[in-house]
Biotite code that builds the C-alpha atoms (Angstrom):
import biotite.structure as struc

atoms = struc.array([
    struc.Atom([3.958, 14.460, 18.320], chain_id="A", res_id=1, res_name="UNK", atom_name="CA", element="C"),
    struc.Atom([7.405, 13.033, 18.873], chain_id="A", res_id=2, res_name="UNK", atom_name="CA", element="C"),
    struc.Atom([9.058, 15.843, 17.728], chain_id="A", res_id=3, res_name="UNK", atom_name="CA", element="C"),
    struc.Atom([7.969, 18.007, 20.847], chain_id="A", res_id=4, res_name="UNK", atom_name="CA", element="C"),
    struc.Atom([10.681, 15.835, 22.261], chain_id="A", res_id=5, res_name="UNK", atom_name="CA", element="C"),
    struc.Atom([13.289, 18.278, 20.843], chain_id="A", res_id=6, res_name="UNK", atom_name="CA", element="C"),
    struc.Atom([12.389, 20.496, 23.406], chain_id="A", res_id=7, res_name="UNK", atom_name="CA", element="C"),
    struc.Atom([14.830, 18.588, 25.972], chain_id="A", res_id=8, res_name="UNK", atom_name="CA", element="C"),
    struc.Atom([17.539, 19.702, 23.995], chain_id="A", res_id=9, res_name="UNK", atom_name="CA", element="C"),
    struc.Atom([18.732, 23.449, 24.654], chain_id="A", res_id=10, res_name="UNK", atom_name="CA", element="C"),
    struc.Atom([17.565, 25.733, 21.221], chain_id="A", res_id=11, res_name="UNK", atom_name="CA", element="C"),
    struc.Atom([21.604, 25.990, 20.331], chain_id="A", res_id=12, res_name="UNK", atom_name="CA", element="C"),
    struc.Atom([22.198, 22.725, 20.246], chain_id="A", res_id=13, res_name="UNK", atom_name="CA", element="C"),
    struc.Atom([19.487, 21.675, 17.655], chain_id="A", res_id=14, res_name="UNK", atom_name="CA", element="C"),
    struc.Atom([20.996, 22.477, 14.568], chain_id="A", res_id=15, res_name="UNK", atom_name="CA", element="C"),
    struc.Atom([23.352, 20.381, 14.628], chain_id="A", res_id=16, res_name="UNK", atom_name="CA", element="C"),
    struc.Atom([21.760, 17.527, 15.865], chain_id="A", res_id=17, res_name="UNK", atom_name="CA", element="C"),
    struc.Atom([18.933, 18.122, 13.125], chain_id="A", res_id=18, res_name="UNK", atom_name="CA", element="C"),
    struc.Atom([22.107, 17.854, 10.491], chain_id="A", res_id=19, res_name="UNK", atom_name="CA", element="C"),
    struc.Atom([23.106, 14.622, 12.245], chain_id="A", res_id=20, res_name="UNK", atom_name="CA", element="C"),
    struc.Atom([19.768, 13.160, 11.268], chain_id="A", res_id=21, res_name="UNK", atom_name="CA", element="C"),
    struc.Atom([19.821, 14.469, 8.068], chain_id="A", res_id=22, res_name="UNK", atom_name="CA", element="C"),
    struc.Atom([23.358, 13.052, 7.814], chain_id="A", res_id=23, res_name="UNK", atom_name="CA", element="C"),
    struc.Atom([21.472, 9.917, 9.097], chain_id="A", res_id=24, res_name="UNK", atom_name="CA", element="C"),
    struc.Atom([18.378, 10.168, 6.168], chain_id="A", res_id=25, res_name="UNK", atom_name="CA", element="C"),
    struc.Atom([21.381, 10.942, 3.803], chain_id="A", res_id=26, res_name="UNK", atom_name="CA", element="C"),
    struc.Atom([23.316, 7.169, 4.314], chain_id="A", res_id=27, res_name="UNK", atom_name="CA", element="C"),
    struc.Atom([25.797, 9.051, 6.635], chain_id="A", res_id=28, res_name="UNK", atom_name="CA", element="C"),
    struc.Atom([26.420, 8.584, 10.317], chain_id="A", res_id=29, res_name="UNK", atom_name="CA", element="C"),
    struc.Atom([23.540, 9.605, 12.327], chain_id="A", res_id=30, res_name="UNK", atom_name="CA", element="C"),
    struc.Atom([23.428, 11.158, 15.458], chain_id="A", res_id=31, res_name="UNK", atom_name="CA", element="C"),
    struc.Atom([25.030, 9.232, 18.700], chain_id="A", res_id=32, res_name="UNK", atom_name="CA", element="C"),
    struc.Atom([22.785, 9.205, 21.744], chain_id="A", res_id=33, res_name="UNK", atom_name="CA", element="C"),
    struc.Atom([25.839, 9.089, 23.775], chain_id="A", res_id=34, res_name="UNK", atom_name="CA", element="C"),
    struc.Atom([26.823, 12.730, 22.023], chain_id="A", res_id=35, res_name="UNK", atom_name="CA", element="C"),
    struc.Atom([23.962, 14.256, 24.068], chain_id="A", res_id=36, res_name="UNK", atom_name="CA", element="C"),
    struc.Atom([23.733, 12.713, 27.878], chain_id="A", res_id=37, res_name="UNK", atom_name="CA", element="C"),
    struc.Atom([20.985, 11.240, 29.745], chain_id="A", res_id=38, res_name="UNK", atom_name="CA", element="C"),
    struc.Atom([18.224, 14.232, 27.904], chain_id="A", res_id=39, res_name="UNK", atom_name="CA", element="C"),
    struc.Atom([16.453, 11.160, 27.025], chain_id="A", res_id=40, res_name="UNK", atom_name="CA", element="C"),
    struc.Atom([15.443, 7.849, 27.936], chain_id="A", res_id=41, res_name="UNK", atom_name="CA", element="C"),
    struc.Atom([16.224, 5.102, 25.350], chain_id="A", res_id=42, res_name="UNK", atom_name="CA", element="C"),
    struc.Atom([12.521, 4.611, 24.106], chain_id="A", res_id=43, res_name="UNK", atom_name="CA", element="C"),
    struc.Atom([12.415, 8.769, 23.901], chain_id="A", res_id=44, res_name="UNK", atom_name="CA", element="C"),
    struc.Atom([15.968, 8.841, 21.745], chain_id="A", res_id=45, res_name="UNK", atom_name="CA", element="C"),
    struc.Atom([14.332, 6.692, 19.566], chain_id="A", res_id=46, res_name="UNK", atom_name="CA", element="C"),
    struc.Atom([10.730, 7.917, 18.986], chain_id="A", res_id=47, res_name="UNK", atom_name="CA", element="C"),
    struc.Atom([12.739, 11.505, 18.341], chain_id="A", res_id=48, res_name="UNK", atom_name="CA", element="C"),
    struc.Atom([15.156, 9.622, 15.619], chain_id="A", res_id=49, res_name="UNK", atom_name="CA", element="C"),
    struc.Atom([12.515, 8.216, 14.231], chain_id="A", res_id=50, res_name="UNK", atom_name="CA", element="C"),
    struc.Atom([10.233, 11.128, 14.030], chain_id="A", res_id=51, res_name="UNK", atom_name="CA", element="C"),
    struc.Atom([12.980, 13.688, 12.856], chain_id="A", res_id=52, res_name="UNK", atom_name="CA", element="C"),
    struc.Atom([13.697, 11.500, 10.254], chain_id="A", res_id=53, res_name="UNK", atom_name="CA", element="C"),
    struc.Atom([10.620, 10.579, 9.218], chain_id="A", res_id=54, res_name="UNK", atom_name="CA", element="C"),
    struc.Atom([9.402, 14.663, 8.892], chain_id="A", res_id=55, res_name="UNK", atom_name="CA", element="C"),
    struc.Atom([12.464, 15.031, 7.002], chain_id="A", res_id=56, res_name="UNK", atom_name="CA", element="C"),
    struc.Atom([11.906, 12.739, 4.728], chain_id="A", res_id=57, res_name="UNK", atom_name="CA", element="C"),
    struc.Atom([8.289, 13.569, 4.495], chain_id="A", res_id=58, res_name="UNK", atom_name="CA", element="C"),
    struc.Atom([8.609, 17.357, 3.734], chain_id="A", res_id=59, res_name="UNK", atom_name="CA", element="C"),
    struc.Atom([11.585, 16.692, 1.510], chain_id="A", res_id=60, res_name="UNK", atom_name="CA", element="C"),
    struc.Atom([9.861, 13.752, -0.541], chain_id="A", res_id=61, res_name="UNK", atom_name="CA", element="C"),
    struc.Atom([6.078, 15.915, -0.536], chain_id="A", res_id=62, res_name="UNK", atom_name="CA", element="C"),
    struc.Atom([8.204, 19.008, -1.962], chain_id="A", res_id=63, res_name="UNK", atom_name="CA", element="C"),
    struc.Atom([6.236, 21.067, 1.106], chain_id="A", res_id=64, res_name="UNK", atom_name="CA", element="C"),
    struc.Atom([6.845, 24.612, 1.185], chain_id="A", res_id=65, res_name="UNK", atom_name="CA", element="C"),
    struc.Atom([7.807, 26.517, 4.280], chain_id="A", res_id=66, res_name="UNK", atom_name="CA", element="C"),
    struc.Atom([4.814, 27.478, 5.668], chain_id="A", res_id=67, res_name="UNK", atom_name="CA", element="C"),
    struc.Atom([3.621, 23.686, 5.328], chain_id="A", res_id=68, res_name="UNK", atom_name="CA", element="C"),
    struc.Atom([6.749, 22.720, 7.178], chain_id="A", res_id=69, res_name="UNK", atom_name="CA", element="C"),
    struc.Atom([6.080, 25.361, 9.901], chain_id="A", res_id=70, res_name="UNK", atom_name="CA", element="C"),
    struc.Atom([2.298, 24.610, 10.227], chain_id="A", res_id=71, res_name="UNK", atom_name="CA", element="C"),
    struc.Atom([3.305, 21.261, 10.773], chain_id="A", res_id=72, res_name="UNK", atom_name="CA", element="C"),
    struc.Atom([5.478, 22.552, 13.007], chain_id="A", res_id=73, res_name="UNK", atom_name="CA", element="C"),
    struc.Atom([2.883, 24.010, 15.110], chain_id="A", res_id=74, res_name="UNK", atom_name="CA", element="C"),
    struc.Atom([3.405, 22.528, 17.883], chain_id="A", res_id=75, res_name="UNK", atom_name="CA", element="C"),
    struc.Atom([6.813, 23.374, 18.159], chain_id="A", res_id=76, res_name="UNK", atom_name="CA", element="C"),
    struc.Atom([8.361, 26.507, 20.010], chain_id="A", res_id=77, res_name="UNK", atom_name="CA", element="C"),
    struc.Atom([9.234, 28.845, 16.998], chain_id="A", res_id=78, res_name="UNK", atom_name="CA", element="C"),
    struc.Atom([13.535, 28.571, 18.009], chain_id="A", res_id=79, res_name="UNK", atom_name="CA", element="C"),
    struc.Atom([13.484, 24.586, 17.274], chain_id="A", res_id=80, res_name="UNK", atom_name="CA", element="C"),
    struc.Atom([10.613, 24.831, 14.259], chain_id="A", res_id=81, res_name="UNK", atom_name="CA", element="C"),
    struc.Atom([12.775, 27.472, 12.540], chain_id="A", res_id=82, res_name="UNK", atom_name="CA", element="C"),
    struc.Atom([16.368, 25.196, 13.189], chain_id="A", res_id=83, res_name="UNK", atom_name="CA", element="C"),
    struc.Atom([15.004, 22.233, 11.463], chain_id="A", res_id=84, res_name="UNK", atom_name="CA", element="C"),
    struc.Atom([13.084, 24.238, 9.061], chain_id="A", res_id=85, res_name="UNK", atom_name="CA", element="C"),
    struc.Atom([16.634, 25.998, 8.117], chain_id="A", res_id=86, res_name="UNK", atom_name="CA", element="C"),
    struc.Atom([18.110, 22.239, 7.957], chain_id="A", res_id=87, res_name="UNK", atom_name="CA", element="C"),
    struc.Atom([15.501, 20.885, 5.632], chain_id="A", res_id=88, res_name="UNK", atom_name="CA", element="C"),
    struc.Atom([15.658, 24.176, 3.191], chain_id="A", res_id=89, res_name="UNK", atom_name="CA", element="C"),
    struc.Atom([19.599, 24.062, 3.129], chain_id="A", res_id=90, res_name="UNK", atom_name="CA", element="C"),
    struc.Atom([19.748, 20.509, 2.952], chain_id="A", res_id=91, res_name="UNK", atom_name="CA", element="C"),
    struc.Atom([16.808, 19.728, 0.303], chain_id="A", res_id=92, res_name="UNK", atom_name="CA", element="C"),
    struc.Atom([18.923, 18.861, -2.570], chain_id="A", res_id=93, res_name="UNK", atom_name="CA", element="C"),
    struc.Atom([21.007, 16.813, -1.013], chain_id="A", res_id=94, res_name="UNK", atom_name="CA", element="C"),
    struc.Atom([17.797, 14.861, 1.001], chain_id="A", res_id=95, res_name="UNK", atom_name="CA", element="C"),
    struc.Atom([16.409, 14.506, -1.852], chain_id="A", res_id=96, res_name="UNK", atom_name="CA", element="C"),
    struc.Atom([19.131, 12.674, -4.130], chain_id="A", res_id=97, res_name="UNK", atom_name="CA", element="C"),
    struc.Atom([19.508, 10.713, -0.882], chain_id="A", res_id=98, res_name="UNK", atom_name="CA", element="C"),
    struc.Atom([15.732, 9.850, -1.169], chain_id="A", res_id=99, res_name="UNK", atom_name="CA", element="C"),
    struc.Atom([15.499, 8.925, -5.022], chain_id="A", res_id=100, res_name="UNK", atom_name="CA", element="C"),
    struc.Atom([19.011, 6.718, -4.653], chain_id="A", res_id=101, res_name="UNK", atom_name="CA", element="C"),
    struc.Atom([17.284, 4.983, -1.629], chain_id="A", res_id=102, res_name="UNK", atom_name="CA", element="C"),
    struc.Atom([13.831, 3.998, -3.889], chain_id="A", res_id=103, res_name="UNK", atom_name="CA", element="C"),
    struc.Atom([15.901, 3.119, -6.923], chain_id="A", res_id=104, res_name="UNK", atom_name="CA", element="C"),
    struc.Atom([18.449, 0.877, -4.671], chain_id="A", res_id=105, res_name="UNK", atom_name="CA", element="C"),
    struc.Atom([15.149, -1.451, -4.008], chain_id="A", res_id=106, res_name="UNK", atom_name="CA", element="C"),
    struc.Atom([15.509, -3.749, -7.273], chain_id="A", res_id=107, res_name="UNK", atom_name="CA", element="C"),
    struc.Atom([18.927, -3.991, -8.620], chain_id="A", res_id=108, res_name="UNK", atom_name="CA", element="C"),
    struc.Atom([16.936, -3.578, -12.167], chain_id="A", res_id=109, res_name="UNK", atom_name="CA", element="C"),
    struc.Atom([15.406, -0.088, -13.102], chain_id="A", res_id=110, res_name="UNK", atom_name="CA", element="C"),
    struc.Atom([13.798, 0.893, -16.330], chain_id="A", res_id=111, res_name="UNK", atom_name="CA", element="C"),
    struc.Atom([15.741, 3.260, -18.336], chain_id="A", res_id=112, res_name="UNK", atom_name="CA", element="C"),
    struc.Atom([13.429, 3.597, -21.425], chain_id="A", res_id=113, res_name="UNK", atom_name="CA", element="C"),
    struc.Atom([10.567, 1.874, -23.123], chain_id="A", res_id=114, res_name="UNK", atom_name="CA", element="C"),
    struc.Atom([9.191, 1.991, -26.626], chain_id="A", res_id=115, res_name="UNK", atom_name="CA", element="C"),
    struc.Atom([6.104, 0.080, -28.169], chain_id="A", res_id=116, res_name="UNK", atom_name="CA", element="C"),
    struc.Atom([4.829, -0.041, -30.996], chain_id="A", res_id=117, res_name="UNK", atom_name="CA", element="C"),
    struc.Atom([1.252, -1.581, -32.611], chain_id="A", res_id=118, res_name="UNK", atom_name="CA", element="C"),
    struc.Atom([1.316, -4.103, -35.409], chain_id="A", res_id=119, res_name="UNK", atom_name="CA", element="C"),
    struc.Atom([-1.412, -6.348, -37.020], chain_id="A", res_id=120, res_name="UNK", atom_name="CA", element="C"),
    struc.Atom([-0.611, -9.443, -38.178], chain_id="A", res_id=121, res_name="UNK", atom_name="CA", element="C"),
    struc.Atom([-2.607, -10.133, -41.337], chain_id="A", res_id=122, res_name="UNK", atom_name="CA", element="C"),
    struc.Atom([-1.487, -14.029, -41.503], chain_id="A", res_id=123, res_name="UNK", atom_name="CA", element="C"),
    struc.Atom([0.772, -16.869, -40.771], chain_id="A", res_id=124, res_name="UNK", atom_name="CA", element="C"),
    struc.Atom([2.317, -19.720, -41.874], chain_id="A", res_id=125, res_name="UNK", atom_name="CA", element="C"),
    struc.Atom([-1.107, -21.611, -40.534], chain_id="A", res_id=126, res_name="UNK", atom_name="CA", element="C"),
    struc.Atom([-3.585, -19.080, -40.531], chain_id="A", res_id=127, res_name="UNK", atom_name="CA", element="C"),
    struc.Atom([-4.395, -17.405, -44.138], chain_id="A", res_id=128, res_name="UNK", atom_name="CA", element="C"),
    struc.Atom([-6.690, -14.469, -41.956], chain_id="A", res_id=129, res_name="UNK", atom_name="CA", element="C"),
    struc.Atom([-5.177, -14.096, -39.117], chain_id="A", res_id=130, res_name="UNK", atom_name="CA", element="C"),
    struc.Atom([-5.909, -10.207, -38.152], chain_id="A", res_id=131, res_name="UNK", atom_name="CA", element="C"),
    struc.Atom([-4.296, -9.944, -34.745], chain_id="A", res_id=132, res_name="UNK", atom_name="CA", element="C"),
    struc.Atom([-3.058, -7.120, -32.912], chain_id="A", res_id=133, res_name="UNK", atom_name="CA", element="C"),
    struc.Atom([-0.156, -7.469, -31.446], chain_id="A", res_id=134, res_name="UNK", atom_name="CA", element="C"),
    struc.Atom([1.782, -5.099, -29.139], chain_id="A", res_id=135, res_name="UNK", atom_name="CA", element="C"),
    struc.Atom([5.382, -5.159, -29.781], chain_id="A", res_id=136, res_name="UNK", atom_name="CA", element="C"),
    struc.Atom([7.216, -3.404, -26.176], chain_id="A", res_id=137, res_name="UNK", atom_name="CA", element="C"),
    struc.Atom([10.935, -3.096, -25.817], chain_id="A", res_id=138, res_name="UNK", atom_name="CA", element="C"),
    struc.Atom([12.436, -2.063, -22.420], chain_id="A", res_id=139, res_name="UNK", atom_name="CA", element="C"),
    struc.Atom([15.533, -0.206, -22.078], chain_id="A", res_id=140, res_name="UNK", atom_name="CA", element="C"),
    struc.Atom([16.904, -1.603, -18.755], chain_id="A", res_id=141, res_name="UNK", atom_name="CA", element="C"),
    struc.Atom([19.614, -1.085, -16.335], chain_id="A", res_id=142, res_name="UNK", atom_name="CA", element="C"),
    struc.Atom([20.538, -4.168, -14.369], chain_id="A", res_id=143, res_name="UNK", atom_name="CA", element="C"),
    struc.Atom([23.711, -3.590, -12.056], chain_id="A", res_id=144, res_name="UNK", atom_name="CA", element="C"),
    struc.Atom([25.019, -1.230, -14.046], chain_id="A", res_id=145, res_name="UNK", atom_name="CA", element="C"),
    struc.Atom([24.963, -2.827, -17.243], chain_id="A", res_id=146, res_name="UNK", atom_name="CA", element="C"),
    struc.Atom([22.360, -1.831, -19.941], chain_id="A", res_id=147, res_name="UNK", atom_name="CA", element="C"),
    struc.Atom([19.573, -4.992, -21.583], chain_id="A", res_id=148, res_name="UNK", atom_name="CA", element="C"),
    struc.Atom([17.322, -4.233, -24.039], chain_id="A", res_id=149, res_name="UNK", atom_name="CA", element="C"),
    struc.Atom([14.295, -6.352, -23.363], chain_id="A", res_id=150, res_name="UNK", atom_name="CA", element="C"),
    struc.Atom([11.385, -7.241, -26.222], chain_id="A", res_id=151, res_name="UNK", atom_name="CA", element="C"),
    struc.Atom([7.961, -8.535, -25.453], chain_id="A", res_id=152, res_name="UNK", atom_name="CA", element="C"),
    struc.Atom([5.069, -9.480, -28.234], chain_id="A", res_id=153, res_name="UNK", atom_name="CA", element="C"),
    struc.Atom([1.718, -9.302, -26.256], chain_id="A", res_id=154, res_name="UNK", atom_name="CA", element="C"),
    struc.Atom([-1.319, -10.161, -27.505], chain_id="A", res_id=155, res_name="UNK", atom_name="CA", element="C"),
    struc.Atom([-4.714, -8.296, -26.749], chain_id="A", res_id=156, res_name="UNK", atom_name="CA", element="C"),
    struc.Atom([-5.319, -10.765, -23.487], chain_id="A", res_id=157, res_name="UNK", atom_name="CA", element="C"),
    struc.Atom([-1.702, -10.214, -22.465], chain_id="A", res_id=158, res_name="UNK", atom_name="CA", element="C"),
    struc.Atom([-1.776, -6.521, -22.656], chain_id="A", res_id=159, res_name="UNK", atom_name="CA", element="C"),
    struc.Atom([-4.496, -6.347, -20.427], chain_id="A", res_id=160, res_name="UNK", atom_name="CA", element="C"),
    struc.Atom([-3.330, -8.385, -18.018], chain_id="A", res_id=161, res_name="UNK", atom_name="CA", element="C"),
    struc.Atom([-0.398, -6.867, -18.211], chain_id="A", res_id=162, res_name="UNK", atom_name="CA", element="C"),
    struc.Atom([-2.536, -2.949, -17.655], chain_id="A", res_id=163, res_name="UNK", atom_name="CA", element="C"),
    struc.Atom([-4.244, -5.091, -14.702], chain_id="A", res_id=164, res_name="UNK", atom_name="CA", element="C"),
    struc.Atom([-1.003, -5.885, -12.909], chain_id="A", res_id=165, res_name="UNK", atom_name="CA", element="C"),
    struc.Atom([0.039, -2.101, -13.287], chain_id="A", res_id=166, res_name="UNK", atom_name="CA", element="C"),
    struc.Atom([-2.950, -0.825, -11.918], chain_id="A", res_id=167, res_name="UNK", atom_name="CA", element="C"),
    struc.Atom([-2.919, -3.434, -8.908], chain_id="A", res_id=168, res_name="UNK", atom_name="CA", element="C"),
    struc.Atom([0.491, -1.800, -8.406], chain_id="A", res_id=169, res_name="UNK", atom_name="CA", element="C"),
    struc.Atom([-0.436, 1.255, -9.138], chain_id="A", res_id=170, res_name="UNK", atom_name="CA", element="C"),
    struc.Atom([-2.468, 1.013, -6.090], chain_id="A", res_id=171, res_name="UNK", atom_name="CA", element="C"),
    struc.Atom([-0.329, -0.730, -3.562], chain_id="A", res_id=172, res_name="UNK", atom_name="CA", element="C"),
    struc.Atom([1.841, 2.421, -4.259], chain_id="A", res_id=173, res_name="UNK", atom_name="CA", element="C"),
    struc.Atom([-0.883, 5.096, -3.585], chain_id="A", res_id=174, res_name="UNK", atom_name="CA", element="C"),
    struc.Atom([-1.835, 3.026, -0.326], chain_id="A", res_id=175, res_name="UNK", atom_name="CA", element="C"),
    struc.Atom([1.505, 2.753, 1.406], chain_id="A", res_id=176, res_name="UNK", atom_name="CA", element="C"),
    struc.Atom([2.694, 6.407, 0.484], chain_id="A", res_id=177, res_name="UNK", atom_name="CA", element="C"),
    struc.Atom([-1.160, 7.118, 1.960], chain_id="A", res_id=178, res_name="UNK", atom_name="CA", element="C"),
    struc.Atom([-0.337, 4.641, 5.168], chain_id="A", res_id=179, res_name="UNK", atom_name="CA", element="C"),
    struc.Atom([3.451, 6.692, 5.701], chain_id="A", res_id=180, res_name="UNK", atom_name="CA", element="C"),
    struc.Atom([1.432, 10.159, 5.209], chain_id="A", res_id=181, res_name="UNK", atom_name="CA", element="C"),
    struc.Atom([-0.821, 8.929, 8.028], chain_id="A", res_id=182, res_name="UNK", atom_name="CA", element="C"),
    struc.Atom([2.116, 7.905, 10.396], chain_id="A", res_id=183, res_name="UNK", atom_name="CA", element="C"),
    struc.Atom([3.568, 10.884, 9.923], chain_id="A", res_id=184, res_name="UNK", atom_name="CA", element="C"),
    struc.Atom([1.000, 13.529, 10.941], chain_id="A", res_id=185, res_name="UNK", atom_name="CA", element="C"),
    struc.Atom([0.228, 11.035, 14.177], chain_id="A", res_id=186, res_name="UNK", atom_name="CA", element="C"),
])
């Protein structure tokens, strides 16, 4: 574990370089390796960034408590486990509103509301029986900062591909936040 690299530091002096990160996770100024000597070599200084981080924004994003922090922890002596633990709880708030702005920065469109309603349309103008479903979805959206309201008729075949492509995303999602739980507990 990365993190064991901590242990080059003196117990005192972790606090605040554990609030540097978070600065760091938060869209702040992050630590400076120049701030604290020759403790590490470049490749350590950043497998330690990266792994601080990383927890942080693991246990912060997972909601973990603070004995799931410490038993992660574990391999940690209890002085530098309890400092960043201490960082994480005091900080959470502000980690996590750093976290959400972070995910909703990705697209420069975010969905504010939807609404949908069913409808069957009993004719038209070249049909006499018609009798077709149709899904009528509007979509409140927010795109730079300026608010679109968005309608969409689908038909039976368009609403399922449209559930398809959700669930294919669906599970892209659940796969990479699997692959970054993986990463972290290596």
């Amino acid at each position: 574990m990365m993190i064991k690299l901590l242990e080059k530091l003196p117990s005192a002096q972790c606090p605040k370089l554990i609030h540097r990160v978070v600065d760091g996770v938060c869209g702040q100024s992050g630590p400076r390796r120049t701030d604290y000597g020759e403790r590490w070599s470049l490749t350590e200084w950043v497998e330690l960034m990266n792994a601080l981080s990383s927890f942080i924004r693991f246990g912060v994003g997972r909601g973990c408590s603070d004995q799931e922090i410490q038993e992660l922890l574990s391999d940690l002596d209890t002085a530098r486990a309890e400092a960043l633990l201490q960082c994480v709880r005091s900080r959470f708030d502000e980690i996590r509103y750093a976290l959400v702005d972070r995910t909703n920065g990705i697209s420069s469109t975010q969905l504010q509301d939807f609404n949908w309603q069913l409808k069957l349309a009993l004719s038209s103008d070249k049909l006499s029986a018609l009798n077709t479903p149709l899904l009528n979805l509007s979509l409140d959206l927010k795109e730079n900062g300026i608010q679109r309201l968005v309608n969409i008729e689908m038909n039976k075949e368009e609403l399922h591909t449209l559930i398809s492509a959700l669930e294919a995303a669906n599970k892209v999602v659940l796969q990479l936040k699997l692959r970054y739980q993986t990463k972290i507990v290596l």
